[in-house]
C-alpha positions as CSV (number, residue, x, y, z in Angstrom):
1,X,49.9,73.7,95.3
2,X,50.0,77.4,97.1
3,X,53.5,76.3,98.1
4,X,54.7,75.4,95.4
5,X,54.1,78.4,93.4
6,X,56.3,80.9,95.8
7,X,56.6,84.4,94.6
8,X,60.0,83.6,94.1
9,X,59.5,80.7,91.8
10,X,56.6,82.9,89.8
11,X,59.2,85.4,89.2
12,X,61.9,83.0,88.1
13,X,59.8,81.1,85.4
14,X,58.7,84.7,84.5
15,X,61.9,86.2,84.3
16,X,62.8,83.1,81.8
17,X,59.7,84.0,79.5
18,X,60.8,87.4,79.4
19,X,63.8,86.7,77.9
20,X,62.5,84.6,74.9
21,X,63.6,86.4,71.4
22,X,61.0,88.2,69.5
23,X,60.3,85.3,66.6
24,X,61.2,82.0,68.7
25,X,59.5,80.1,71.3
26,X,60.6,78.0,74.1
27,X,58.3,74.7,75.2
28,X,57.3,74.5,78.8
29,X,59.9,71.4,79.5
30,X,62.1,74.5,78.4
31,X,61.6,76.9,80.5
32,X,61.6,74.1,83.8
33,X,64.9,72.8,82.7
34,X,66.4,76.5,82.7
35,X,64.9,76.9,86.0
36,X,66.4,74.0,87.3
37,X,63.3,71.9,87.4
38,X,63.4,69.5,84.4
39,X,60.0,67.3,85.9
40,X,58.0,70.1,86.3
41,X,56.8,71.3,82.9
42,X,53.1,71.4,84.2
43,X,53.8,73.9,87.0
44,X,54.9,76.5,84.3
45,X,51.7,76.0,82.3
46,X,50.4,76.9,85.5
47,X,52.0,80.0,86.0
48,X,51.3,80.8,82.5
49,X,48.2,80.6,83.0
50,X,48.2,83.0,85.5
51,X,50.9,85.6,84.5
52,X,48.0,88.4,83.0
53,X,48.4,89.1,87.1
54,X,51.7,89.9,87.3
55,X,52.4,91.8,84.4
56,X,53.0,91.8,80.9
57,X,54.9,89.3,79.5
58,X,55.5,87.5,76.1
59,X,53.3,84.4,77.3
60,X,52.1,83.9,73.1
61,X,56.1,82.8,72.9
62,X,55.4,79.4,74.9
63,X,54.0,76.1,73.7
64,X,53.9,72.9,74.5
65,X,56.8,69.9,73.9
66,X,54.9,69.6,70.1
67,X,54.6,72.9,69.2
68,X,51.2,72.9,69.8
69,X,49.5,76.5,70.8
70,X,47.2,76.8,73.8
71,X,44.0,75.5,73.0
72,X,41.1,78.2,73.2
73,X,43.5,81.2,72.7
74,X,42.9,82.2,69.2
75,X,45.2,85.7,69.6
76,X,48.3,83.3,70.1
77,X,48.8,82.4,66.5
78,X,48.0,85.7,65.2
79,X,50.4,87.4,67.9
80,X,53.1,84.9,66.6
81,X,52.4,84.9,63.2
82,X,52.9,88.8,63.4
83,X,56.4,87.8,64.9
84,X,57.2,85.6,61.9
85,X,56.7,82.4,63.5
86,X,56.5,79.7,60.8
87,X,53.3,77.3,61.3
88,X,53.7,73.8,60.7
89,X,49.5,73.4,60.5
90,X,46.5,75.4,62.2
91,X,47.7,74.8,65.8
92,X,51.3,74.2,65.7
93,X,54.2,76.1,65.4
94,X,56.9,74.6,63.4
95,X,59.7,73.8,66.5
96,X,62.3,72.9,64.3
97,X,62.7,76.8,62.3
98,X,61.2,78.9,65.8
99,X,62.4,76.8,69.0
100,X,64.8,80.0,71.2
101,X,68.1,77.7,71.1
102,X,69.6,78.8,74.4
């Protein structure tokens, strides 16, 4: 997978998440279609999981196709909660009132 995850690619999912609006979030299917990469929804969960090492970015602002929040990351609904993201239960945001329409 080292290929695959080029610099340049790193930077242009990033550059994407940097952009999401303060109280929205964008799904990972998102963020590969505005790349140009509508299959590959997995490879930015994989750079998410990684961005802590390049920077600071709003990471908390991306969830998965259901709205669900990263498992094991308890900060991410209190970081989006403090944004006024509306829940929809315990671990999922409510896509319909938050998803970034861009």
């Amino acid at each position: 997978m080292g290929k695959i995850l080029s610099e340049d690619l790193i930077c242009e999912i990033l550059s994407v998440v940097e952009e999401i609006p303060e109280g929205n979030v964008a799904t990972y299917g998102q963020i590969a279609r505005l790349i140009g990469r509508d299959k590959n929804s997995r490879l930015v969960g994989k750079v998410m999981s990684m961005a802590e090492y390049y920077g600071k970015y709003p990471c908390h602002r991306v969830v998965n196709h259901e709205g669900r929040l990263v498992p094991g990351w308890r900060e991410q609904k209190h970081l989006l909660e403090s944004e006024g993201i509306v829940m929809k239960n315990e671990n999922h945001v409510d896509l319909k009132k938050c998803q970034w329409d861009c």
